[in-house]
ZAGUVO-195808 format. One record per residue: residue in one letter; x, y, z of N, C-alpha, C in turn. Coordinates in steps of 0.2 Angstrom, whole numbers, plus 2048, in hexadecimal, padded with zeros to 3 digits. Each point is the difference from the previous one (the first is absolute). Layout:
REM residues N
aXYZXYZXYZ
...
REM end
This chain:
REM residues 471
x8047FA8007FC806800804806800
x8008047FD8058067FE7FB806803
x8058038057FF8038057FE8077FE
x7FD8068037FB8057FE8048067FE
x7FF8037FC8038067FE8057FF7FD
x8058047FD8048047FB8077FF806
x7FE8038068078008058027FA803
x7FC7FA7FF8017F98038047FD7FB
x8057FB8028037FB7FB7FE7FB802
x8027F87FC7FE7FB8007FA7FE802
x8017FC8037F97FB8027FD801806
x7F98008017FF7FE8077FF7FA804
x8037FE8058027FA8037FC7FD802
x7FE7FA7FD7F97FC7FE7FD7FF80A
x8058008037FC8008077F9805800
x8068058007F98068007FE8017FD
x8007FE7F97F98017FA7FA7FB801
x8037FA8047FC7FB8047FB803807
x8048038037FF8048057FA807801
x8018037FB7FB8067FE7FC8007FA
x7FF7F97FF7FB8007FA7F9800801
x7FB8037FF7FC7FF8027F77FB7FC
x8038007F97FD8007FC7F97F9800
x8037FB8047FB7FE8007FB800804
x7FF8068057FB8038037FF8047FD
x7FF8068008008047FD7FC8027F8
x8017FA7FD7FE7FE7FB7F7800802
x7FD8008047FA8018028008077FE
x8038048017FD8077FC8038027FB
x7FF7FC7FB8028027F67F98037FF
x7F87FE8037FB8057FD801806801
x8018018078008078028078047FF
x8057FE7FF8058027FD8008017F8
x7FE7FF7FD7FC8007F77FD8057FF
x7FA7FF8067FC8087FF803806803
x8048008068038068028068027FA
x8027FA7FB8058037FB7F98037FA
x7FB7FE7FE7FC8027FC7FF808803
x7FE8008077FC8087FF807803800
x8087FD8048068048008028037F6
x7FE7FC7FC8008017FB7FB8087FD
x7FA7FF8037FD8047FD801807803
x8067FF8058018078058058057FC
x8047F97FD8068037FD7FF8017FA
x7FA7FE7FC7FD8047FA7FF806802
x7FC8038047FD805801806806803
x8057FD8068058057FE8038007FB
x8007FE7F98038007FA8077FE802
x8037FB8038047FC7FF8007FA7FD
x7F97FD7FD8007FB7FC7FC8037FA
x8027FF7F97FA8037FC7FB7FB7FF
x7FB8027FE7F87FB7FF8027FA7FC
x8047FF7FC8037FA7FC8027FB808
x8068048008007FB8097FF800804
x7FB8018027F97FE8037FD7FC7FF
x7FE8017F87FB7F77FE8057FB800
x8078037FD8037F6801802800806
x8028038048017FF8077F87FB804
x7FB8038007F97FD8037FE7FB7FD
x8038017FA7FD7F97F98067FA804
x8068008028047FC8037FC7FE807
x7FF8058047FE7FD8087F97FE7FF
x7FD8007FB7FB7FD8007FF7FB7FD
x8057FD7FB8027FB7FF8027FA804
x8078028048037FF8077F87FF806
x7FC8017FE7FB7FF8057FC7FB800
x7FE7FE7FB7FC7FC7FC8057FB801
x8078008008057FB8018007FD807
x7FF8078057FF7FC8077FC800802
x7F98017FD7F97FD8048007F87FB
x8047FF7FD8007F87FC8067FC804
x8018048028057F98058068007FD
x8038037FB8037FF7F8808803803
x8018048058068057FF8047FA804
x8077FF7FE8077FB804802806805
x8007FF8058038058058087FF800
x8048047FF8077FE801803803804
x8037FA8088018048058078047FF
x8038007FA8068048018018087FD
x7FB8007FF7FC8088007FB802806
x8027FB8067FE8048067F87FF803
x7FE8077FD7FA7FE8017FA8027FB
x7F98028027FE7FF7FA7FE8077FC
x8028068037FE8067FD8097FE7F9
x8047FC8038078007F97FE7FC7FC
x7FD7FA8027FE7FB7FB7FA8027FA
x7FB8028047F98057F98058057FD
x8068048018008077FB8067FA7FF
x8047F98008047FD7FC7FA7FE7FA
x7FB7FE8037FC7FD7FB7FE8057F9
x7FD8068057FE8047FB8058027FB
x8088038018057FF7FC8017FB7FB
x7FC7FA8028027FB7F97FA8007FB
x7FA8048027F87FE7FE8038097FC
x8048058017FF8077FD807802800
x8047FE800808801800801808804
x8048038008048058037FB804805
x7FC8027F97FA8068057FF7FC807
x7FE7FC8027FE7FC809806803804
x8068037FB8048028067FD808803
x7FB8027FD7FE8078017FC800804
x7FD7FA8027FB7FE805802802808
x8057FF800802804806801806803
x8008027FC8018087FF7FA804809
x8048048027FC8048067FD7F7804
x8037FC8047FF7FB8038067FD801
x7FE7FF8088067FB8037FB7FA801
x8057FA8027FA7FC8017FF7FE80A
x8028078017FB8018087F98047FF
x8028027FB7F78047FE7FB7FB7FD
x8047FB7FA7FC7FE7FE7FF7F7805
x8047FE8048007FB8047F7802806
x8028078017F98058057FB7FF7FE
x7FF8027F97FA7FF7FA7FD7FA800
x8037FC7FD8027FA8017FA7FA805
x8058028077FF7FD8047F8802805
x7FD8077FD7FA8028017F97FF7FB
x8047FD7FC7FB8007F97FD7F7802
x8057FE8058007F87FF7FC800808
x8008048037FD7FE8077FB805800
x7FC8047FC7FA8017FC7FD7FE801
x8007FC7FA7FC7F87FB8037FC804
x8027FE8058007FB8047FB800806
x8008088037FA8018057F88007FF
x8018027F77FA7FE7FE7FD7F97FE
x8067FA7FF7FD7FA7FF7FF7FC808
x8038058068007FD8057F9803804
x7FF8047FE7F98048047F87FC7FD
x8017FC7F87FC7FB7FE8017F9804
x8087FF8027FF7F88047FC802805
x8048058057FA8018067F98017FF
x7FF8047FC7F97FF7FF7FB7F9800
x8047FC7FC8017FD7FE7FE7F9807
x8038018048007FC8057F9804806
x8008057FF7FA8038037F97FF7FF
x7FF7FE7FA7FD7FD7FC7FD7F8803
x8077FC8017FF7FA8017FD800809
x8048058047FB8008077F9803801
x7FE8037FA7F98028017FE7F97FE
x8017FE7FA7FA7FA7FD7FF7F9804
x8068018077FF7FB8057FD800806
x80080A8017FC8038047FA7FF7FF
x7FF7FF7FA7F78037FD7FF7F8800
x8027F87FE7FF7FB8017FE7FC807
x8068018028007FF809803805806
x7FC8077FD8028038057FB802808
x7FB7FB7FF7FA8018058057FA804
x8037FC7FF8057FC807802804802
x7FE7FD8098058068058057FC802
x8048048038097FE8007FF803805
x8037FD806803801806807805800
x7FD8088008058037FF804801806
x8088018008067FE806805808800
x7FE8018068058048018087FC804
x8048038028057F98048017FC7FC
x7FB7FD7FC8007F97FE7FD7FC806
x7FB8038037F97FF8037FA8037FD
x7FC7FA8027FB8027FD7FD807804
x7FD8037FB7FC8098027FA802800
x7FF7FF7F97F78027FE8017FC7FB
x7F77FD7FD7FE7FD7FB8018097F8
x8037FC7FC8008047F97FC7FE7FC
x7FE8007FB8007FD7FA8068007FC
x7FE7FA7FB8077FE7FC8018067FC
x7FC8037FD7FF8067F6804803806
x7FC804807806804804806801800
x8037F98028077FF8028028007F8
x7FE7FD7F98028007FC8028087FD
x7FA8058008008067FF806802805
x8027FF8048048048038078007FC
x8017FA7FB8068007FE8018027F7
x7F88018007FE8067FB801806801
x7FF8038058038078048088017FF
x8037FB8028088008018018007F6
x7FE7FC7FD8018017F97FF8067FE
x7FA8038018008087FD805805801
x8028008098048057FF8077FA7FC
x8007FC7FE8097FF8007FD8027F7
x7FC8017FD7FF8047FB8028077FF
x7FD8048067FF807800808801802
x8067FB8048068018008027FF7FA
x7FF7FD7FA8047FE7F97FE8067FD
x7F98028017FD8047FB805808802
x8018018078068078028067FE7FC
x8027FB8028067FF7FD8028017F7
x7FA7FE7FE8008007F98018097FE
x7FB8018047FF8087FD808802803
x8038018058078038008047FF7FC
x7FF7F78008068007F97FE8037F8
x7FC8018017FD8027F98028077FF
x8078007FD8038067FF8097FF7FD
x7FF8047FB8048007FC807800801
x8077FD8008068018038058007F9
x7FE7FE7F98018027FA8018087FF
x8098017FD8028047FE803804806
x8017FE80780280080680A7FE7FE
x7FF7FC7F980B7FE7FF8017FC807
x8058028008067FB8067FE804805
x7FE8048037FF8048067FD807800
x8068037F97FE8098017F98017FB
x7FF7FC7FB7FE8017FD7FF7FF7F8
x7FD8037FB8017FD7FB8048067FC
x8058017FA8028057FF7FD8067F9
x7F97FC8008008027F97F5803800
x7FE8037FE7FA8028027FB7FB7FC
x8007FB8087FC7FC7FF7F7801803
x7FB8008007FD8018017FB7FB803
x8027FF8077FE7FD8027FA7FD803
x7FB8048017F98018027FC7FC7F9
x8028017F87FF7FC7FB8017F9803
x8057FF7FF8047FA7FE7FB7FC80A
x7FF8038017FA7FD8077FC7FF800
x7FB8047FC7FA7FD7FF7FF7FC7FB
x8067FF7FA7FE7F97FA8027F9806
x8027FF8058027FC8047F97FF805
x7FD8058027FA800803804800808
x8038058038028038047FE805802
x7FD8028067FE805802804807800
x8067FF7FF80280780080A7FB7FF
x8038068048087FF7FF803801807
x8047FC801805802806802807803
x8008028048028088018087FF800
x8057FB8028068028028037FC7FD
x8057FF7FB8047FB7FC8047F9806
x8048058048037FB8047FC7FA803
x7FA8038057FB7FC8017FB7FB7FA
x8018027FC7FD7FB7FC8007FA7FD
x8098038008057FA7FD8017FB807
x7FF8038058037F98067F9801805
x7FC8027FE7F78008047FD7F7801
x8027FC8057FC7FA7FF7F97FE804
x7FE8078027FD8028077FA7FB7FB
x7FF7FE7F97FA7FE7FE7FE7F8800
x8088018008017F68038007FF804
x8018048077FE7FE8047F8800804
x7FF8057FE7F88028007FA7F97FD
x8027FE7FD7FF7F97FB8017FB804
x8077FF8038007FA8037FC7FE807
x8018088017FC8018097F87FD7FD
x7FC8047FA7FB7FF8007FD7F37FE
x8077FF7FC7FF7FA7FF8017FC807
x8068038057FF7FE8067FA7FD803
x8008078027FA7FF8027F87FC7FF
x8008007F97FB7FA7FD8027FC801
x8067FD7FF8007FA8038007FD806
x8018048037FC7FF8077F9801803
x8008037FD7F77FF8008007F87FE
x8007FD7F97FD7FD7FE8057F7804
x8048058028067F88057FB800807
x7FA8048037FD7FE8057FC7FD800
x7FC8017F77FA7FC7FF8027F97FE
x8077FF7FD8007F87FE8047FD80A
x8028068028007FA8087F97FF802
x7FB8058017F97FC8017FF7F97FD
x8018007F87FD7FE7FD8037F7802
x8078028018027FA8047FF7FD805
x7FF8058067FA7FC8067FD7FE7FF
x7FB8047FA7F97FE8047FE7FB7F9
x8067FC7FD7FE7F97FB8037FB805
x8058028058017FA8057FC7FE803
x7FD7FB8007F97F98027FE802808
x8088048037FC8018077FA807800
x8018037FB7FC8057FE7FE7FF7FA
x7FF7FE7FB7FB7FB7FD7FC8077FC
x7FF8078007FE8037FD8028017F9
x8047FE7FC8007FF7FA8027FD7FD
x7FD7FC7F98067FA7FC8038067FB
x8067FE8018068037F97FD7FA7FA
x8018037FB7FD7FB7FA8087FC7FD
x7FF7F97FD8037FD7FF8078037FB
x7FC8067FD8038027FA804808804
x8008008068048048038057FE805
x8007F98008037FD8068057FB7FD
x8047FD8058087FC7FC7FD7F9807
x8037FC7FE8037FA804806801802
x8007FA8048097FF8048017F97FC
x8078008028037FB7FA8017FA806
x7FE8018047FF7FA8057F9800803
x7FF8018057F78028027FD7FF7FD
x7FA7FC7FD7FD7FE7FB7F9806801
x7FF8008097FB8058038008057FD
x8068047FF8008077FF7FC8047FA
x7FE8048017FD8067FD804806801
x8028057FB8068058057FD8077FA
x7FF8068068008047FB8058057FE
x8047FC7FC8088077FF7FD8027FE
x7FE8007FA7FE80A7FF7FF807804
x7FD7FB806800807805807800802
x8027FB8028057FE8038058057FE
x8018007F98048017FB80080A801
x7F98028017FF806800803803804
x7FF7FD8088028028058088017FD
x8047FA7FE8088018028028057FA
x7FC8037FA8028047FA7FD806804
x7FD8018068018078038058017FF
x8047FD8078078018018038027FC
x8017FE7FB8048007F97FF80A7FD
x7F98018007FF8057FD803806806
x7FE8008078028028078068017FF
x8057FA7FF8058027FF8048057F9
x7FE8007FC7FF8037FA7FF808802
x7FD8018027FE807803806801806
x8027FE8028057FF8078088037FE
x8017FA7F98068027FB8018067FD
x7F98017FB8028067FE7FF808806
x7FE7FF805802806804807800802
x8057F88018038028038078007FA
x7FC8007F98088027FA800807800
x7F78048018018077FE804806807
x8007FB805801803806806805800
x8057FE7FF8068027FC8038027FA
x7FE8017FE8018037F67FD808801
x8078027FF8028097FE7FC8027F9
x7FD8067FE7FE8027F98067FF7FD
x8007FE7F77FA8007FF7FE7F87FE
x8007FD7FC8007F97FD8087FB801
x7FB7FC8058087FB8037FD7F87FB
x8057FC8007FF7FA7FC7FD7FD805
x8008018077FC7FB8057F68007FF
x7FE8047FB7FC8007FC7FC7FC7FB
x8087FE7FE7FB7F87FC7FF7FC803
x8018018077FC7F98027F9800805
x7FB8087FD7F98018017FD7FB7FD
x8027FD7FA7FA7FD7FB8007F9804
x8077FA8027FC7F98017FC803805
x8008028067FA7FF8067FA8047FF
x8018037F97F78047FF7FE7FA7FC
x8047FF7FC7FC7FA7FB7FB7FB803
x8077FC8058017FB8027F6801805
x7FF8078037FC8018077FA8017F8
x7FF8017FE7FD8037FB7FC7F97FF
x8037FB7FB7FE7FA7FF7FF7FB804
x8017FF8087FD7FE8037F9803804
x8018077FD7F88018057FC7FD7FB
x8018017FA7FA8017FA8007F8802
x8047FB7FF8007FA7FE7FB7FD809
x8048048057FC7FC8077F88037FF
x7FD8067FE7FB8027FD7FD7FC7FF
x8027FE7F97FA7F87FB8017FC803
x8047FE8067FF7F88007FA80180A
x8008058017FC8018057FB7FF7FE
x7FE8087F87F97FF8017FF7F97FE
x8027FC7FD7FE7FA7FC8007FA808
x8038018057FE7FC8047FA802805
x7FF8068007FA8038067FA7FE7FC
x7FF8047F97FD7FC7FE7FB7F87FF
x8077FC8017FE7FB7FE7FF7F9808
x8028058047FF7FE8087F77FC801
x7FF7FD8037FC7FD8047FD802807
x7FD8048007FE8038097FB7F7801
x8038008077FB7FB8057FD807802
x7F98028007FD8048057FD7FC807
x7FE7FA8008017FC807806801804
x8047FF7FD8057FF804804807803
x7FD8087FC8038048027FB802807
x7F97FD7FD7FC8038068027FE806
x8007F88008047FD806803803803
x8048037FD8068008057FF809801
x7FB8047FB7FE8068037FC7FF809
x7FD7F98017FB8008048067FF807
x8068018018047FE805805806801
x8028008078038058017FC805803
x7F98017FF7FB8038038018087FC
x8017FE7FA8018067FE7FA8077FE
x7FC7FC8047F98067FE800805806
x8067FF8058008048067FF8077FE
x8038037FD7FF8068007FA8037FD
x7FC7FD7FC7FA8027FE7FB800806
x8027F98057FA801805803806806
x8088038007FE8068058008057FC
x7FF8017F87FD8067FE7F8800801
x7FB7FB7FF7FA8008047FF803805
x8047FD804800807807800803800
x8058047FE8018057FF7FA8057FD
x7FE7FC7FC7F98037FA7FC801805
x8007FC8057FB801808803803804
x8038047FF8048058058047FD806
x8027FC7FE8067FB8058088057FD
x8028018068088037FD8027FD7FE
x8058007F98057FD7FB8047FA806
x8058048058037FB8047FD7FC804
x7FA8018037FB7FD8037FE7FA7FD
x7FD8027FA7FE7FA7FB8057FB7FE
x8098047FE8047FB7FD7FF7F9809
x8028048067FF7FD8047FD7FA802
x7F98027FD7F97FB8037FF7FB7FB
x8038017F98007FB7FA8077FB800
x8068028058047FD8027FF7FB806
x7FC8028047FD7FA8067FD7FC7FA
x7FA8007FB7FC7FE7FB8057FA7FD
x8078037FE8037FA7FD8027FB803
x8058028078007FC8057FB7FA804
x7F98027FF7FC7FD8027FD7FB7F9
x8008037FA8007F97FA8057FB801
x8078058018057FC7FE7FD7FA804
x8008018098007FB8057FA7FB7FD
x7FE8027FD7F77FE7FE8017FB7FB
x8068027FA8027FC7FB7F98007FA
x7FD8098007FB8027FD8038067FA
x7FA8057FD8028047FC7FD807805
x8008047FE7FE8078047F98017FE
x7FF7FB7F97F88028007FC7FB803
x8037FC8037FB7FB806801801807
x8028058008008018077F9804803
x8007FA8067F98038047FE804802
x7FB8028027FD808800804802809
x8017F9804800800808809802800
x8027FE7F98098018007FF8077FF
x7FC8047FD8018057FB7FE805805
x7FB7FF8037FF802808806802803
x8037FC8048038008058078037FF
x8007FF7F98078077FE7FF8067FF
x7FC8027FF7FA806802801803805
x7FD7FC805800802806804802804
x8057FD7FF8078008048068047FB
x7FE8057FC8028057FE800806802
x8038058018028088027FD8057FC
x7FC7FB7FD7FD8067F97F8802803
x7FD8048017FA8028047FA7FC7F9
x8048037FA7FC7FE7FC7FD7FA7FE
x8077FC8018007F87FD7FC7FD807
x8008028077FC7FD8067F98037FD
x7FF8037FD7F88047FF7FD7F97FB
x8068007FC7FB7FB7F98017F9803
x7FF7FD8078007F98027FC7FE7FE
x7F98068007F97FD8027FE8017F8
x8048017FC7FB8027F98007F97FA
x7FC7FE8027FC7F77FC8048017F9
x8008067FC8048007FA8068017FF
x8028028028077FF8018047FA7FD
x8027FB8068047FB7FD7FD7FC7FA
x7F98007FC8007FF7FB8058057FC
x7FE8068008048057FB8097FD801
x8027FE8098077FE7FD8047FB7FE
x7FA7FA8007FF7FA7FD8008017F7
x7FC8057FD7FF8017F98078037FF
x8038088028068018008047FB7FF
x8007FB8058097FA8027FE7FC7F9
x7F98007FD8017FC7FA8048027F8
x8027FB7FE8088037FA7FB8067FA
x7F97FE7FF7FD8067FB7FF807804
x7FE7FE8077FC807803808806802
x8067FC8038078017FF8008037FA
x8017FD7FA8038037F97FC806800
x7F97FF8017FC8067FE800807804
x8047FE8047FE80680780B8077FF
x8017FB7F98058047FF8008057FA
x7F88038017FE8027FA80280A7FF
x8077FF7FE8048067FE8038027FA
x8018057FE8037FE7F88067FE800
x8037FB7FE8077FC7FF8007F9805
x7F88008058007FA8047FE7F87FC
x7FF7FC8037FF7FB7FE7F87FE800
x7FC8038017F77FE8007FF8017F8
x7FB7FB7FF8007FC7F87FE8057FF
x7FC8057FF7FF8067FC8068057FE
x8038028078068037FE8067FD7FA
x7FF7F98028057FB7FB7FC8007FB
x7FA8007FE7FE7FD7F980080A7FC
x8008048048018077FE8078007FD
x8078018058077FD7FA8027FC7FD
x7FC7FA8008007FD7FC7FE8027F5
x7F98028068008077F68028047FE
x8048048048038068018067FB7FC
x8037FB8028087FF7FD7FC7FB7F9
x7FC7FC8007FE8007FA7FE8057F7
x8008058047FD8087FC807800801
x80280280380A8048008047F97FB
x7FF7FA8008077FC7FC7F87FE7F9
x7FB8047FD7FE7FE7FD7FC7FA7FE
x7FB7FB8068017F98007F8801800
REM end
């Protein structure tokens, strides 16, 4: 490989042409490097350093060269580096000498920026269709079997009854906003750092505000040096992928509990599940599995590149090439853990027996029976207090809190410091009403708020996110 410029002799030393190649990654942005040389082209027409002859053969080559790499067609040759050397080699064999005029007013820290924003774009845009994508998959399991109640857990004790669309929705909530994260981050990056050169700028009056809007950029960089070493966008992106993945690493850990047989509330479908090469038993859900540990991976991604940019003085350092493996790499496992979710929520199995069951344990309807009191004017502590003898006395009883007897319901009453709660001893309707309360419908319903779980409020967001993902 024959070493750069006019002032270098011989060869460069195959270690390091080994070393700083980058081309076989990188090679992911020949579209967007194509088109930022097409509109760069029409930049330099209009400052008359290209005449209009060289324009059409210059665009009539990248758009040849295009058509080459949406077919799969281009041989990448890693000793031309990477791939903004390899397309203008190409271009020079497809139009001879003029490709060398292609460079003109550009270095390739401006055009690497360009570049690098054109492709995480169109990547936020096909990743905000996977999420949707999979939000889609949790409403139509909400709306299937979202009248099952689930034994909502706080601790990882049981709390209150929920319904399923509930708990489901909630992780439609956390997809939205990791959208409205993508969708900020798009819009920052959505800005021009073409014609910014090696740092100071470009030397020639280029016109840069054009040459932005043919790209579909909202505007242009305000400062050269920041534009050419700006990766605040990739990190922005990673944070926002993080984070989804995390979200979507909690729901396949549920998803793994509660397919274990001791919780029994859902089957994983065969076509989402693996065997063990010994255990004949097994049924295993990697995918979630898989999900959980490609967090990590993307977690860590975001972690690397804060800590290459921690250190790098303005303006464009080569510790820079190595933004692209961990955006790509986080990039194509959310999109990829995305489909393979929705396609498993989807295709899950609710036991609603079995969710009820184990809703009906734990005595989780406690708190609806001391908001009843409450509703009867029993003090909030009062009440938790008197619903707490309540359990204690099922518990010993080996009952539920809506069979408990009017003489139990009594006598916690009584022996309370509440004026109120000793007044309602004698009232005949009463523990009826705390009886219907402690049951899992009169519970679900008594949390009837906007964003609670009572089946009205639920089948309200339910068509609210139906109307919002178009279903």
């Amino acid at each position: 490989m024959r070493l750069w410029g006019g002032r270098f002799e011989g060869t460069t030393d195959e270690r390091v042409a080994d070393f700083t190649r980058s081309v076989e990654l990188d090679c992911a942005l020949a579209a967007d490097d194509i088109a930022g040389s097409i509109a760069h082209v029409h930049g330099l027409g209009r400052a008359g350093l290209l005449a209009d002859d060289e324009v059409d053969v210059l665009v009539a080559g990248l758009e040849e060269l295009r058509r080459d790499v949406e077919a799969g067609t281009i041989q990448w040759d890693p000793a031309l580096e990477d791939v903004h050397m390899n397309l203008e080699s190409a271009l020079r064999e497809r139009i001879g000498p003029l490709a060398g005029r292609l460079h003109t007013g550009r270095s390739r820290n401006d055009q690497v920026a360009t570049d690098l924003r054109l492709w995480l774009r169109r990547t936020i845009d096909g990743l905000d269709e996977a999420i949707v994508g999979m939000e889609r998959a949790l409403v139509r399991v909400a709306v299937r079997d979202g009248e099952a109640v689930l034994p909502g857990t706080t601790h990882i004790q049981p709390a209150q009854p929920v319904l399923l669309a509930h708990h489901f929705l909630a992780y439609v909530e956390m997809l939205e906003r990791d959208r409205g994260r993508l969708a900020d981050c798009r819009r920052r990056a959505n800005f021009s750092p073409l014609g910014s050169g090696a740092l100071a700028g470009a030397g020639y009056p280029l016109d840069r505000e054009a040459t932005a809007r043919e790209l579909g950029f909202d505007g242009v960089t305000a400062n050269s040096l920041d534009a050419v070493s700006d990766r605040d966008f990739v990190v922005e992106a990673l944070a926002a992928f993080a984070l989804s993945m995390v979200h979507l690493s909690r729901l396949a850990e549920e998803i793994a509990w509660w397919s274990n047989p001791r919780f029994g509330f859902v089957r994983v479908a065969d076509s989402f599940s693996t065997g063990s090469s010994m255990m004949p038993n097994k049924k295993n859900p990697d995918p979630a599995e898989l999900v959980r540990g490609r967090a990590a991976r993307v977690i860590g991604s975001l972690t690397g590149m804060l800590a290459l940019l921690k250190g790098l003085p303005l303006a464009y350092q080569r510790d820079l090439q190595e933004d692209k493996p961990p955006l790509f790499e986080a990039a194509a496992i959310l999109e990829s853990s995305l489909t393979v979710m929705a396609g498993m929520v989807e295709t899950l199995r609710v036991d609603r027996e079995r969710m009820r069951a184990a809703a009906g344990e734990g005595y989780i309807t406690a708190t609806a029976v001391a908001d009843a009191l409450v509703r009867r004017g029993v003090a909030f502590r009062a009440a938790h207090h008197i619903v707490g003898t309540f359990v204690a006395e099922a518990e010993r009883a080996g009952i539920g809190l809506d069979a408990l007897d009017d003489a139990t319901i009594a006598a916690a009453l009584a022996t309370s410091d509440d004026s109120v709660a000793i007044a309602l001893v004698g009232d005949g309707a009463l523990p009826g009403e705390l009886r219907a309360a402690a049951a899992l419908e009169g519970a679900l319903a008594s949390c009837d708020v906007v964003g609670g779980t009572a089946p009205r409020r639920v089948a309200a967001a339910l068509a609210a996110a139906k109307a919002r993902l178009g279903m």
